[in-house]
FIKOLZA-1660 file (N, C-alpha, C; in steps of 0.1 Angstrom, whole numbers, plus 5000, padded with zeros to 4 digits):
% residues 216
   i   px   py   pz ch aa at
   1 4906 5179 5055  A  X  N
   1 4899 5167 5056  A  X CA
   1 4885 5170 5061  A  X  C
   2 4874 5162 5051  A  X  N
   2 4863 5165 5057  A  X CA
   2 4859 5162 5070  A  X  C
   3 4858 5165 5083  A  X  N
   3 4851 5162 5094  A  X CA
   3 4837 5158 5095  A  X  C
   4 4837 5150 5100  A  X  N
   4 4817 5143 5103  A  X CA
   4 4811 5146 5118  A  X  C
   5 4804 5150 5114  A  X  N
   5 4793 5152 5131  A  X CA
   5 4795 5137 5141  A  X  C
   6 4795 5139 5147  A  X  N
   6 4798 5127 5159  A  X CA
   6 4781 5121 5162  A  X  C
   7 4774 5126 5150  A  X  N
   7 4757 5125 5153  A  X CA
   7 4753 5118 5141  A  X  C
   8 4761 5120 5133  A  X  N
   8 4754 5120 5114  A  X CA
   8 4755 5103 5112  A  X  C
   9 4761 5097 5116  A  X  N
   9 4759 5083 5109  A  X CA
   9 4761 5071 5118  A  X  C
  10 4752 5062 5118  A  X  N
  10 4752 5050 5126  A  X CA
  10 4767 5044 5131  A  X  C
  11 4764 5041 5143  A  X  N
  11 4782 5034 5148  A  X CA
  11 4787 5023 5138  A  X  C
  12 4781 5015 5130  A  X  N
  12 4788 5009 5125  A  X CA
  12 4794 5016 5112  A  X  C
  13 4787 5024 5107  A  X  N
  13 4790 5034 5094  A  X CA
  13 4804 5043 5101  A  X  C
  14 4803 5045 5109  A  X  N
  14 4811 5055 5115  A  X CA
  14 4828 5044 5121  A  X  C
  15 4824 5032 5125  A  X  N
  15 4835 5022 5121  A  X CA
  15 4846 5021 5111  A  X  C
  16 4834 5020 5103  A  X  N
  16 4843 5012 5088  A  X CA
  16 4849 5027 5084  A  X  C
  17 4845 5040 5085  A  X  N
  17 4847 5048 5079  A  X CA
  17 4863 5057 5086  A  X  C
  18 4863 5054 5098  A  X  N
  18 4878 5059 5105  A  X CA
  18 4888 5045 5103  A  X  C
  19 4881 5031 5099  A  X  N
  19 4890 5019 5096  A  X CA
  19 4897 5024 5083  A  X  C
  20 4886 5025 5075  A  X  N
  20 4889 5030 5061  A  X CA
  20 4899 5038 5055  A  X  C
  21 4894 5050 5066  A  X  N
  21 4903 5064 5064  A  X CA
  21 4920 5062 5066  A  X  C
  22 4918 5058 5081  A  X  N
  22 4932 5058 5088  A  X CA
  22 4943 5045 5082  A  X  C
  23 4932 5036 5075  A  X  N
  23 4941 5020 5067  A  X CA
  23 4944 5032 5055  A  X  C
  24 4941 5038 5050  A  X  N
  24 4946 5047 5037  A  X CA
  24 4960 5056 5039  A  X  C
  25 4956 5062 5054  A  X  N
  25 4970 5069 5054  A  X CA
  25 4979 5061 5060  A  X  C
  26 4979 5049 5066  A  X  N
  26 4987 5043 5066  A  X CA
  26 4992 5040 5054  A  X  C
  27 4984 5030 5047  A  X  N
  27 4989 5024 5035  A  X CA
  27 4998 5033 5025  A  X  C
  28 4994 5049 5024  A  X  N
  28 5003 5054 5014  A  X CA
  28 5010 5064 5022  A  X  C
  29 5021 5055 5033  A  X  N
  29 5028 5067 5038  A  X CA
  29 5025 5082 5042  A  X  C
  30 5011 5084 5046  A  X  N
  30 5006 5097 5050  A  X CA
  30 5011 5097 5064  A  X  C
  31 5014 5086 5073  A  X  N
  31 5022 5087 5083  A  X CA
  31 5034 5080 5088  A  X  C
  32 5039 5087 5092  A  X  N
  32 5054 5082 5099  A  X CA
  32 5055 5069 5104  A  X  C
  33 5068 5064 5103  A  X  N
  33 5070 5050 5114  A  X CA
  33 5069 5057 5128  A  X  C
  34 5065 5051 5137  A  X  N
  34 5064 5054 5148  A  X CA
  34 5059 5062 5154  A  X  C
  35 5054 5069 5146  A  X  N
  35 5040 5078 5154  A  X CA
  35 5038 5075 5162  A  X  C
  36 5028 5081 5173  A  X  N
  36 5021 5076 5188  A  X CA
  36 5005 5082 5181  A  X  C
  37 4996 5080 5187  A  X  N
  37 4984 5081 5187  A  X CA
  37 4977 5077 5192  A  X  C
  38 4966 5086 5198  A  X  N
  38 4959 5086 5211  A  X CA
  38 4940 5081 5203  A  X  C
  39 4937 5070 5208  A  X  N
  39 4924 5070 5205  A  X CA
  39 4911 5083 5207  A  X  C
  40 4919 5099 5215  A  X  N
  40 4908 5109 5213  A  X CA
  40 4918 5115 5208  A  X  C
  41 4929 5111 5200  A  X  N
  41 4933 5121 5190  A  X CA
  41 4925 5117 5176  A  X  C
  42 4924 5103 5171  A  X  N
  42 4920 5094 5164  A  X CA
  42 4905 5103 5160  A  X  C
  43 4896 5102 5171  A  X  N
  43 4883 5108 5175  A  X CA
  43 4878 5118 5171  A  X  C
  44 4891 5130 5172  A  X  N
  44 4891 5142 5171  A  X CA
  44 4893 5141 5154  A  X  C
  45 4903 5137 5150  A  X  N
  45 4906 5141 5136  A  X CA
  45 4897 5133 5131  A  X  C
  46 4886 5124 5133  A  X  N
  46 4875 5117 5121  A  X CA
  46 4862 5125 5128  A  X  C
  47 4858 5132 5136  A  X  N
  47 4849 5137 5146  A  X CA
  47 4839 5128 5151  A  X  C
  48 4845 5110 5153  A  X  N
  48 4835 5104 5161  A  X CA
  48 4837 5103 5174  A  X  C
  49 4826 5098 5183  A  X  N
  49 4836 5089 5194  A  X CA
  49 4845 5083 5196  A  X  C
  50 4845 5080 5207  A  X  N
  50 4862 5067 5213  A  X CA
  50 4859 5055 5211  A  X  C
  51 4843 5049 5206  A  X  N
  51 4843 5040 5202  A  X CA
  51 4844 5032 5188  A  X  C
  52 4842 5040 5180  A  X  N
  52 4843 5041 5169  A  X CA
  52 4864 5038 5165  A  X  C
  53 4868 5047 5173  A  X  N
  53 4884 5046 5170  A  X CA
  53 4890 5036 5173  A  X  C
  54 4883 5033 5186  A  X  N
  54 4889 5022 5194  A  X CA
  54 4886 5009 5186  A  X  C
  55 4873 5004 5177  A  X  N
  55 4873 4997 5170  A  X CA
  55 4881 4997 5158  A  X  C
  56 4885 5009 5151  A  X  N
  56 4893 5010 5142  A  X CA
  56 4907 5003 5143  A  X  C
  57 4913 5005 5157  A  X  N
  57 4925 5007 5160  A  X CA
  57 4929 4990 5161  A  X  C
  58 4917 4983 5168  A  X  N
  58 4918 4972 5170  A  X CA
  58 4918 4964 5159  A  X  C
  59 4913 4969 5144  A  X  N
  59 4911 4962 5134  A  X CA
  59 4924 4965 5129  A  X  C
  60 4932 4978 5131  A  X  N
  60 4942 4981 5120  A  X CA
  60 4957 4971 5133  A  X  C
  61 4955 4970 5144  A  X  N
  61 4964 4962 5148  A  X CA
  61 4964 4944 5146  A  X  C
  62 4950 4946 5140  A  X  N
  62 4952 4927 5134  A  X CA
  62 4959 4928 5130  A  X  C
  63 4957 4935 5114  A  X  N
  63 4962 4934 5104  A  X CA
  63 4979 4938 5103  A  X  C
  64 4982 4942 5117  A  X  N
  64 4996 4949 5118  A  X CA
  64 5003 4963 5115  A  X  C
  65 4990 4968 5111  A  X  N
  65 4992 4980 5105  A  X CA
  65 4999 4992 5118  A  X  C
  66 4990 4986 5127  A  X  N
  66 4994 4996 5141  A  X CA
  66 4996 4983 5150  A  X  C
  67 5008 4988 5163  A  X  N
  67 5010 4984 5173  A  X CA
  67 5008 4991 5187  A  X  C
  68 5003 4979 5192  A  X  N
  68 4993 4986 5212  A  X CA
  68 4996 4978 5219  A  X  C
  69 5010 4986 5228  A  X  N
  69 5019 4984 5237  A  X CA
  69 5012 4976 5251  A  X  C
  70 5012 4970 5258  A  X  N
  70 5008 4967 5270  A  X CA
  70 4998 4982 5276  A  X  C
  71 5005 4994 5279  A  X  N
  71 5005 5002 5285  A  X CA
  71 4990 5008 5278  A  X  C
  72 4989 5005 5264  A  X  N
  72 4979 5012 5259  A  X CA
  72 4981 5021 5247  A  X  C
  73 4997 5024 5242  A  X  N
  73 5004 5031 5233  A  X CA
  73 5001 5025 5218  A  X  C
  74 4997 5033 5207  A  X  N
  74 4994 5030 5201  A  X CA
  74 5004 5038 5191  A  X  C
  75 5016 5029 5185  A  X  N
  75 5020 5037 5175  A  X CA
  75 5021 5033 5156  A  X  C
  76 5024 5039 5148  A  X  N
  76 5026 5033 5134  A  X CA
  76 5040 5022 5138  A  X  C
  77 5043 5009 5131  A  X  N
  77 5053 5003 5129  A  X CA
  77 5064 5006 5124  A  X  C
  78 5080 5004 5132  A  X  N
  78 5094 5008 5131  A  X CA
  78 5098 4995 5128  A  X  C
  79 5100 4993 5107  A  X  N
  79 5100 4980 5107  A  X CA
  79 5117 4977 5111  A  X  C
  80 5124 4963 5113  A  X  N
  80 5136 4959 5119  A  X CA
  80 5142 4952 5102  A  X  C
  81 5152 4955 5101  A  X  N
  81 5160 4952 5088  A  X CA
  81 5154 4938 5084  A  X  C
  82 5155 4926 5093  A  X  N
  82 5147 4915 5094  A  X CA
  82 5134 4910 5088  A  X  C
  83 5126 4924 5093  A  X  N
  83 5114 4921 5092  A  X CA
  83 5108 4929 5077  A  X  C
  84 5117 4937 5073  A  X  N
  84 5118 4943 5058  A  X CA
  84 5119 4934 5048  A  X  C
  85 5128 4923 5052  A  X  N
  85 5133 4909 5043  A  X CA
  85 5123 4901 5043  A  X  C
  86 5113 4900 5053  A  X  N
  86 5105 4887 5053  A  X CA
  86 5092 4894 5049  A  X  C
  87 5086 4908 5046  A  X  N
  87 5079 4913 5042  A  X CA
  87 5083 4911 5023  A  X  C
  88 5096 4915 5017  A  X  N
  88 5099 4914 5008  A  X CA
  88 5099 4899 5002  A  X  C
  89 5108 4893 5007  A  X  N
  89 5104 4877 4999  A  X CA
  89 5084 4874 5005  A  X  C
  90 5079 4880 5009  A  X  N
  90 5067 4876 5008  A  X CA
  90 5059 4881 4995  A  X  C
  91 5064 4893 4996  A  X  N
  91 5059 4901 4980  A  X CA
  91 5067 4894 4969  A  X  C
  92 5076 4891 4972  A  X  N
  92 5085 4879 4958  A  X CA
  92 5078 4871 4956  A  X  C
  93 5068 4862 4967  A  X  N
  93 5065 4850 4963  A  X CA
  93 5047 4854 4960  A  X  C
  94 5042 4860 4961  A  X  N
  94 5027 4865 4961  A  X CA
  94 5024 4870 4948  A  X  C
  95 5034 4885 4945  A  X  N
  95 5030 4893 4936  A  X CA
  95 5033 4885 4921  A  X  C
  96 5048 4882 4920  A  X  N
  96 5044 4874 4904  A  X CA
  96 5032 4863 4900  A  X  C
  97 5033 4855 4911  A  X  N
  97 5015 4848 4905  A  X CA
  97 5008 4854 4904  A  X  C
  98 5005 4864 4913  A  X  N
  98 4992 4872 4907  A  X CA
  98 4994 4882 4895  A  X  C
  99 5005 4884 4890  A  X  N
  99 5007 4889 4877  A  X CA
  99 5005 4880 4869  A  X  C
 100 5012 4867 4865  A  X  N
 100 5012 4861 4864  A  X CA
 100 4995 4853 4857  A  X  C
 101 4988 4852 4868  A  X  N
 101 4975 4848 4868  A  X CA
 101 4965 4857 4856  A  X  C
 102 4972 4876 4860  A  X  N
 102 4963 4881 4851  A  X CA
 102 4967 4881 4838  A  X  C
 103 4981 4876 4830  A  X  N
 103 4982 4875 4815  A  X CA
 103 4970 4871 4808  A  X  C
 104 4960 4859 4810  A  X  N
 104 4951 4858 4802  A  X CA
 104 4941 4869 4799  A  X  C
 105 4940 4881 4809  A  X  N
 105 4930 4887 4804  A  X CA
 105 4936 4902 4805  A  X  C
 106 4946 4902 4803  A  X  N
 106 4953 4915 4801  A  X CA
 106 4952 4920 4790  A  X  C
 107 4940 4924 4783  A  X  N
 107 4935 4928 4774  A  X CA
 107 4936 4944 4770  A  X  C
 108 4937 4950 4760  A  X  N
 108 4939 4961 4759  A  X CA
 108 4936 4974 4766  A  X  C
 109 4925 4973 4778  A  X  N
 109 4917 4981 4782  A  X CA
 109 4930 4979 4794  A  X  C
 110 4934 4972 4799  A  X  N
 110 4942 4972 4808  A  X CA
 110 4958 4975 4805  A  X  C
 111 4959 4971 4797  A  X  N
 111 4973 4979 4791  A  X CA
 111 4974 4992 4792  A  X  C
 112 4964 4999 4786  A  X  N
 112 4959 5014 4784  A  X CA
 112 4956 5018 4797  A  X  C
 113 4950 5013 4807  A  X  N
 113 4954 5020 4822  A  X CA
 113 4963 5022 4830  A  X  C
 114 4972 5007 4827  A  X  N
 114 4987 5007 4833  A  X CA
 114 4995 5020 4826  A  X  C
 115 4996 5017 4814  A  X  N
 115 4999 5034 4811  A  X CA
 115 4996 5043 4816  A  X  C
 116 4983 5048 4817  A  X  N
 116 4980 5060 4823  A  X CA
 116 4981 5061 4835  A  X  C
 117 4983 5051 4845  A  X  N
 117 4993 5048 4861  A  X CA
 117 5004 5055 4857  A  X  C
 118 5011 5053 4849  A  X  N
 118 5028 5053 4844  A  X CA
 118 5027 5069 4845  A  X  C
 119 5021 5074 4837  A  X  N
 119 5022 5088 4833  A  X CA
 119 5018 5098 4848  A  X  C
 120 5007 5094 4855  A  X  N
 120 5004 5097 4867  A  X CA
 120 5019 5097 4877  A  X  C
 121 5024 5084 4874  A  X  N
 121 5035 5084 4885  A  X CA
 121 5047 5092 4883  A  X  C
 122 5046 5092 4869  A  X  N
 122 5058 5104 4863  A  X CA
 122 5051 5120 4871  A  X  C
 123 5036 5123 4872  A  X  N
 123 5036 5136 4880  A  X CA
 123 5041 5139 4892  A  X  C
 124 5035 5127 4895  A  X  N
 124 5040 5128 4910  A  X CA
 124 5054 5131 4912  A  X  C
 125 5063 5126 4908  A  X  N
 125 5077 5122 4908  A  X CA
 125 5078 5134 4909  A  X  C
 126 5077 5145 4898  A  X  N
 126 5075 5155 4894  A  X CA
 126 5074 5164 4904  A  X  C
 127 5067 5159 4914  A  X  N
 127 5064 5169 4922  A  X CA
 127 5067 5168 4938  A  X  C
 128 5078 5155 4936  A  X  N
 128 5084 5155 4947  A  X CA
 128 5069 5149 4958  A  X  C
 129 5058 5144 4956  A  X  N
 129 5050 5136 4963  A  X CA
 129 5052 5123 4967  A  X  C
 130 5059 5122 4981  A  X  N
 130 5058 5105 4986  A  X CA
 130 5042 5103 4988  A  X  C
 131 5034 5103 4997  A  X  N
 131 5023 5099 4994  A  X CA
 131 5017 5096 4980  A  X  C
 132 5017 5108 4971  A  X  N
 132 5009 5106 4959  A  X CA
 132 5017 5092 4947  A  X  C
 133 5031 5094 4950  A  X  N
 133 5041 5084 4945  A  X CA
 133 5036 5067 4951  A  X  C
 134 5032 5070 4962  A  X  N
 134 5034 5054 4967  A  X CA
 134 5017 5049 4966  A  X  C
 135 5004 5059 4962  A  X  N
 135 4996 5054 4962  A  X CA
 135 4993 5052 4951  A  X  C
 136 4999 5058 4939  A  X  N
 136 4999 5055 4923  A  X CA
 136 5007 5042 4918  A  X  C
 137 5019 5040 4925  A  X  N
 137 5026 5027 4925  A  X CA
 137 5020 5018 4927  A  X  C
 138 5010 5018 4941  A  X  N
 138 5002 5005 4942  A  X CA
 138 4990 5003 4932  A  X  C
 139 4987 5016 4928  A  X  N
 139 4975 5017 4924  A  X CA
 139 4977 5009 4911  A  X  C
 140 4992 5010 4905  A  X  N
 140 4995 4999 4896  A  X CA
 140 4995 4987 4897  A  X  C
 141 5001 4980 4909  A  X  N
 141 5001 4969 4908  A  X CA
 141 4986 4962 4907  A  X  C
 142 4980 4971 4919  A  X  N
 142 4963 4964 4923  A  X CA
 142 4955 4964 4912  A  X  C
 143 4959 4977 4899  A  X  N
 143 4949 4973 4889  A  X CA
 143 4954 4958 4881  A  X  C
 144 4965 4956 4878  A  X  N
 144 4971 4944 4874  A  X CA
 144 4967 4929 4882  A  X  C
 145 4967 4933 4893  A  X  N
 145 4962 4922 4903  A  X CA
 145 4950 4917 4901  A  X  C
 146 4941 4930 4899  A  X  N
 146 4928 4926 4899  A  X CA
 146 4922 4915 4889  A  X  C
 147 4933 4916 4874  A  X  N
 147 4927 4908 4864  A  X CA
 147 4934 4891 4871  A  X  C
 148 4934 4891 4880  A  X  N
 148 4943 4874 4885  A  X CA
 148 4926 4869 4894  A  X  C
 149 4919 4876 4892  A  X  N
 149 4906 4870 4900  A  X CA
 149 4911 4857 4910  A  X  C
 150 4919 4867 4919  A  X  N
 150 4924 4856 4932  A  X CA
 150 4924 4868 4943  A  X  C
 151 4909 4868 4946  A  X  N
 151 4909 4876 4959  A  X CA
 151 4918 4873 4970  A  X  C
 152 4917 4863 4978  A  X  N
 152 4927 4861 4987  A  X CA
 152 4939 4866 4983  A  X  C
 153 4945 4861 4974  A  X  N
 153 4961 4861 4972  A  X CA
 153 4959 4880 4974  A  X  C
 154 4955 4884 4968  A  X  N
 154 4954 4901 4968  A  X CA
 154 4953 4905 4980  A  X  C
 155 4942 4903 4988  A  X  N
 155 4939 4904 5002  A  X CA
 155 4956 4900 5011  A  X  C
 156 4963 4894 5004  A  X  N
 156 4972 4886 5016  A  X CA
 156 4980 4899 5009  A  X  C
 157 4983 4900 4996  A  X  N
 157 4991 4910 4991  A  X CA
 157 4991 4926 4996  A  X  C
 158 4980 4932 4997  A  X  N
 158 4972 4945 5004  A  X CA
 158 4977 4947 5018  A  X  C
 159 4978 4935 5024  A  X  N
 159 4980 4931 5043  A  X CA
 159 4996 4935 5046  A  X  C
 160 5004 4932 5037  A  X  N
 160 5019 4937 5031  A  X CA
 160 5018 4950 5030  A  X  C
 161 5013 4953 5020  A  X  N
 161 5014 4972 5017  A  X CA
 161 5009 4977 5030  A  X  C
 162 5002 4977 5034  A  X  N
 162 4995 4976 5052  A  X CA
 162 5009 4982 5055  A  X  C
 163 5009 4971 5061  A  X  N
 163 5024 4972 5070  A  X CA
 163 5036 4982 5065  A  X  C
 164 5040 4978 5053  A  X  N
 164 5047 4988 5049  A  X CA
 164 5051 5003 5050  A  X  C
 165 5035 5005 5044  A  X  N
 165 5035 5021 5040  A  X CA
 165 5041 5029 5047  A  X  C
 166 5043 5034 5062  A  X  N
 166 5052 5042 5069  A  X CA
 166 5065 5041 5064  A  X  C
 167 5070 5033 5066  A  X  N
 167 5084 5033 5059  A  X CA
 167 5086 5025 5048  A  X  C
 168 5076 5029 5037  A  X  N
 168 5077 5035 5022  A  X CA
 168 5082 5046 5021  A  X  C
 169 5079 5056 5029  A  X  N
 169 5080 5071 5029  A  X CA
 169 5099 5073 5028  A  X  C
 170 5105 5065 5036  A  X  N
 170 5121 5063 5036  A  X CA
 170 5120 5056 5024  A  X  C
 171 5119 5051 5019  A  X  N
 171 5123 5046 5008  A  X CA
 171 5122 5055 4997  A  X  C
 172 5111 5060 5000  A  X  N
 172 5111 5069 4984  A  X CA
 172 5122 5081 4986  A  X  C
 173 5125 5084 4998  A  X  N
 173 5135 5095 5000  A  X CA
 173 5147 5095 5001  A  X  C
 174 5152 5078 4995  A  X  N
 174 5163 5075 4999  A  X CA
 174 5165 5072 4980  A  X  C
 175 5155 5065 4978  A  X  N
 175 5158 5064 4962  A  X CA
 175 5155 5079 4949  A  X  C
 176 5148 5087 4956  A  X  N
 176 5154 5097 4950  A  X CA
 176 5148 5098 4935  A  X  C
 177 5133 5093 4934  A  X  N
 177 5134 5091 4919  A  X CA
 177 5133 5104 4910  A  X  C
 178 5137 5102 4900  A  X  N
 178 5134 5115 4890  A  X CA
 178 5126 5112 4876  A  X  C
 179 5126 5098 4880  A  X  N
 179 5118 5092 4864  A  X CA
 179 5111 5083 4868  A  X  C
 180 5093 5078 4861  A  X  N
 180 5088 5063 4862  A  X CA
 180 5098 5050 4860  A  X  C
 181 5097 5044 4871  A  X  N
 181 5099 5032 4878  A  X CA
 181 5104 5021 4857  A  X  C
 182 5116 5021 4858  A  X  N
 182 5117 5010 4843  A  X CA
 182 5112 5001 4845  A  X  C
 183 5112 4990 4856  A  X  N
 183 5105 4978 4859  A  X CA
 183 5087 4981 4854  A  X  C
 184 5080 4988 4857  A  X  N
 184 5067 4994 4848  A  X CA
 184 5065 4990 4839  A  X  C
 185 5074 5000 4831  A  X  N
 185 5076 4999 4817  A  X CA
 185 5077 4987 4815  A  X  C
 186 5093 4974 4818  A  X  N
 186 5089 4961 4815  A  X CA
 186 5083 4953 4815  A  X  C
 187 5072 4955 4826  A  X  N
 187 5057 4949 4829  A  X CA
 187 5054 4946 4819  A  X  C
 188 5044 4961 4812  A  X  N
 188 5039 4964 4807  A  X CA
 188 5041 4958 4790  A  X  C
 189 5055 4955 4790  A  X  N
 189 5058 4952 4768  A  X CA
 189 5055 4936 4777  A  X  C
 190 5059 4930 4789  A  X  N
 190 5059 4917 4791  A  X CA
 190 5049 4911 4787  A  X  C
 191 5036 4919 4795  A  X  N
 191 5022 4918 4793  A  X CA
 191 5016 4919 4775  A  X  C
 192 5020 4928 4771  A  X  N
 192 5018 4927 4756  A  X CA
 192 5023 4915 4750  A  X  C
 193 5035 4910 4754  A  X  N
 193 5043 4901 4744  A  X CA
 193 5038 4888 4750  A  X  C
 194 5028 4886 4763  A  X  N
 194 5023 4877 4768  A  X CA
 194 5035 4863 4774  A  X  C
 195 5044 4878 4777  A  X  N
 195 5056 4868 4779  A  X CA
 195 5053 4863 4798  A  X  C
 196 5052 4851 4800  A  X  N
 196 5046 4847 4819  A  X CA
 196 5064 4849 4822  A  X  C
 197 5070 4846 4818  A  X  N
 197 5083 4843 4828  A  X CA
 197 5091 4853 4826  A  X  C
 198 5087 4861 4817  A  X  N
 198 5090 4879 4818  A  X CA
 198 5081 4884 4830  A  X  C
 199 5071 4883 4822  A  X  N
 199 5062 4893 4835  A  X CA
 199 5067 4887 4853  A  X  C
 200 5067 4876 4853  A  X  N
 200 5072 4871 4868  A  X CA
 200 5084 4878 4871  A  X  C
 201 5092 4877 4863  A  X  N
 201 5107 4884 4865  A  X CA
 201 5106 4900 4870  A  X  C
 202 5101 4904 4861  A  X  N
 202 5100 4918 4862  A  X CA
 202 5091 4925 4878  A  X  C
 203 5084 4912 4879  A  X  N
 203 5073 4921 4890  A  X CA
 203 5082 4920 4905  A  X  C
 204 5090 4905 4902  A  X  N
 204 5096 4900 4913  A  X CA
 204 5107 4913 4913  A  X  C
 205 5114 4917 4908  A  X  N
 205 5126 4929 4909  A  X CA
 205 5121 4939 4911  A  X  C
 206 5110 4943 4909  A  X  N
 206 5102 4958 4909  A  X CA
 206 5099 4955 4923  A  X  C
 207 5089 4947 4934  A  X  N
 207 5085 4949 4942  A  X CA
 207 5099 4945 4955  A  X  C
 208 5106 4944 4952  A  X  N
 208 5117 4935 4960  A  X CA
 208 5132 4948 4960  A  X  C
 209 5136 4952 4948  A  X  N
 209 5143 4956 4946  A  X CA
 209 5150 4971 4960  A  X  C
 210 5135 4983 4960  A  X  N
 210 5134 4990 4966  A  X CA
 210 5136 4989 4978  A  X  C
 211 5124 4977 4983  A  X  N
 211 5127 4972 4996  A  X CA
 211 5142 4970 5006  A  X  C
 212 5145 4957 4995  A  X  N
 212 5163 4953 4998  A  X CA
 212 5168 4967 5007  A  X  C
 213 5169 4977 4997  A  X  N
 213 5172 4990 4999  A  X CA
 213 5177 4993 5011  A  X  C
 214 5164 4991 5021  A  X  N
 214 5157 4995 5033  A  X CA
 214 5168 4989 5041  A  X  C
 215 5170 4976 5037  A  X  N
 215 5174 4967 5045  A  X CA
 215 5188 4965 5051  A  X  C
 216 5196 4975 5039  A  X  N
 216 5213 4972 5038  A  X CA
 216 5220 4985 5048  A  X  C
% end
């Protein structure tokens, strides 16, 4: 990882940029549930100050990404069977409208990317990569999302994967994949055949399905 001088760029540049960083390896399972992490470990691995992290940290525990214990402990989230279910029917009820929303302009150019997601996620598989698996997976949904021009709804969608991603990493290791995701694939002819109550169906079992998993 590239390291930055603790000199090179303005405090707020130097903010957004350990917010940025550390919301990414959350998000695609680059770290564990339950980690601990120290605001001059934080410091150390982006090379700013404590102020800089400490802003970070406080942004990524809005969002729930991280939790800070009374004491000052700061670890990744150990989600509770419970709270896996109420994460999931949230993605039930969010993600198909926003698929949903983008049929009108699911136009070829986007069909042709979702594919090329597909084929990507078959490398990964391939190679035995949870991270690279779980940030190509989203990376599918988000391009799909994007044509629903419903920022919020995405934003509330994104705030989910947030939370999740640590224990994404069990999931992928529990399901074991050896081939692209078939729900994809159904997307994908749903979206061609402009079928809405396919595409709904399909996104709702794809994003829900795995999860369940977690939970039983």
């Amino acid at each position: 990882m590239l390291i930055q001088s603790k000199t090179s760029q303005p405090t707020g540049a130097a903010n957004d940029m350990v917010y940025r960083s550390l919301r990414s390896q959350i998000m695609y399972g680059e770290v564990k549930p339950g980690k601990a992490m120290t605001l001059r470990g934080i410091g150390k691995e982006f090379g700013v100050s404590m102020t800089p992290a400490r802003e970070a940290v406080r942004r990524l525990v809005a969002e729930g990404a991280l939790s800070l214990s009374s004491s000052g402990r700061i670890t990744t989230p150990e989600l509770s069977n419970e709270r896996i279910e109420e994460l999931a029917a949230i993605r039930a009820l969010l993600e198909p409208e926003l698929a949903a929303r983008a049929i009108p302009r699911a136009h070829f150019a986007l069909i042709e990317r979702l594919e090329s997601i597909n084929s990507t996620i078959a490398q990964v598989i391939a190679r035995h990569d949870a991270p690279g698996y779980i940030r190509a997976n989203l990376d599918f949904h988000r391009t799909l999302y994007l044509r629903a021009q419903a920022p919020a709804m995405l934003a509330m969608a994104e705030t989910v994967w947030l939370q999740m991603g640590p224990t994404m990493c069990d999931l992928y290791g529990r399901l074991n994949r050896t081939t692209t995701p078939q729900h994809h694939k159904r997307i994908v002819a749903a979206l061609k055949a402009g079928d809405e109550p396919g595409v709904r169906l399909t996104v709702r079992a794809d994003v829900t399905q795995g999860l369940r998993m977690l939970a039983q």
